[in-house]
N, C-alpha and C positions, 0 to 999 in steps of 0.2 A: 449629558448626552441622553439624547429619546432612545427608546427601546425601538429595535431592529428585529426583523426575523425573515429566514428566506425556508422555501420550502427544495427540497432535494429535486433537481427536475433534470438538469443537463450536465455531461462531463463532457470529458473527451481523451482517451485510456490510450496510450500506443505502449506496445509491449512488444520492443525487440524489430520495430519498425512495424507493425501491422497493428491497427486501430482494432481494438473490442467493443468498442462503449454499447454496441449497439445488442451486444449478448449479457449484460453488463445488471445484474438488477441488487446488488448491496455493494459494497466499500468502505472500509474503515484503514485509514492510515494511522495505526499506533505508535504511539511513543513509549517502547519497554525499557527506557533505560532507567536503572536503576539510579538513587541518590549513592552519590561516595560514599564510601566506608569514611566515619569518624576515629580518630587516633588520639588519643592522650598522653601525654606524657608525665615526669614526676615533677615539673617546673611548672609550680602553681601559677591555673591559669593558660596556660599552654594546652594546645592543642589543633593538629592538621586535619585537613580533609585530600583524601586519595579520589578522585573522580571517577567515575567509570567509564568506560567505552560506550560509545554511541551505539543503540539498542533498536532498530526502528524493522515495522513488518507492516506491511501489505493486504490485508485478509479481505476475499473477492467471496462474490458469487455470482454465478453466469449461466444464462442456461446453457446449459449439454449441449454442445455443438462439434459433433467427429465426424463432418464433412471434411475431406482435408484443406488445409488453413484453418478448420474453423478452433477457436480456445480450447477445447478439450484435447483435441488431435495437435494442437500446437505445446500444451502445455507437458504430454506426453512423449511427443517428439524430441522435447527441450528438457526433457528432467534433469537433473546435475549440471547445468549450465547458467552463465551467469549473462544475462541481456541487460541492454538499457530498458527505463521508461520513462513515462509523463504522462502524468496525471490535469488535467484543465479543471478547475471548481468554480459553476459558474463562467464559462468560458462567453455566457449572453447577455452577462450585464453590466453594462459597463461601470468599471467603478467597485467589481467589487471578484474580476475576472482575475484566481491567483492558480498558482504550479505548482507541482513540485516533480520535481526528476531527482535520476540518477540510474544506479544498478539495483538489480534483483538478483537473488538465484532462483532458477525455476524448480519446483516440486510435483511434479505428475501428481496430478487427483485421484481421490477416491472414485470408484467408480458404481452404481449401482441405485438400488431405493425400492421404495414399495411399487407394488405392482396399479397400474393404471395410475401413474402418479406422473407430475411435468419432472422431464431429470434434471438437474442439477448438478454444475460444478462447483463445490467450495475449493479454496485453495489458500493456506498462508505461504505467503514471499516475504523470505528473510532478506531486507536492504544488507547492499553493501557498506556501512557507512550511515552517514545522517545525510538521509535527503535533501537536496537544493531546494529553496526555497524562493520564489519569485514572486510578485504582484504586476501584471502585464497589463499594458498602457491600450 
């Protein structure tokens, strides 16, 4: 297989029914689950694996937008609740346009920064679960 490369250029973000992507400027979809705990036993040779639970988070940054609707004021609005989402990566090229949904729960941002500076929301979103994963035709 040739070498491949795309450059981060387009999403398309819904969170809870209302579209961000457009306040939208990082995104990393991590996978923090841990490997199973390994177990031994005294019957040589023997030994199990316990798996873990599905471990996955969401970590954004967006500009500062407390218009109401806008991500900061929503994300605020919504703290301790749990919405859907979907994420589009690449949603313009064909062939290469994949997904992923499911739940969140929402975390209120920090709020603030230096002075004469653009503001900034960061935010991790703990998934419900292990995200759907799709490739759309």
């Amino acid at each position: 297989m040739t070498a491949h490369s795309r450059k981060l250029k387009v999403i398309t973000f819904d969170l809870g029914g209302t579209e961000f992507q457009a306040q939208c400027s990082n995104w990393t979809l991590n996978n923090n689950t841990p490997d199973g705990d390994l177990f031994y036993v005294f019957a040589e040779g023997e030994e199990f694996r316990e798996e873990a639970d599905p471990d996955w988070s969401l970590t954004m940054t967006f500009y500062s937008d407390w218009r109401s609707g806008g991500i900061s004021d929503y994300l605020q609005d919504n703290d301790e609740t749990q919405v859907s989402f979907q994420l589009d990566h690449h949603p313009d090229v064909s062939g290469e346009h994949v997904r992923w949904s499911g739940e969140v729960k929402i975390k209120a941002p920090a709020v603030g920064g230096d002075v004469r500076s653009t503001e900034v929301t960061s935010v991790t979103l703990q998934c419900v679960g292990k995200p759907e994963y799709e490739r759309v035709a």
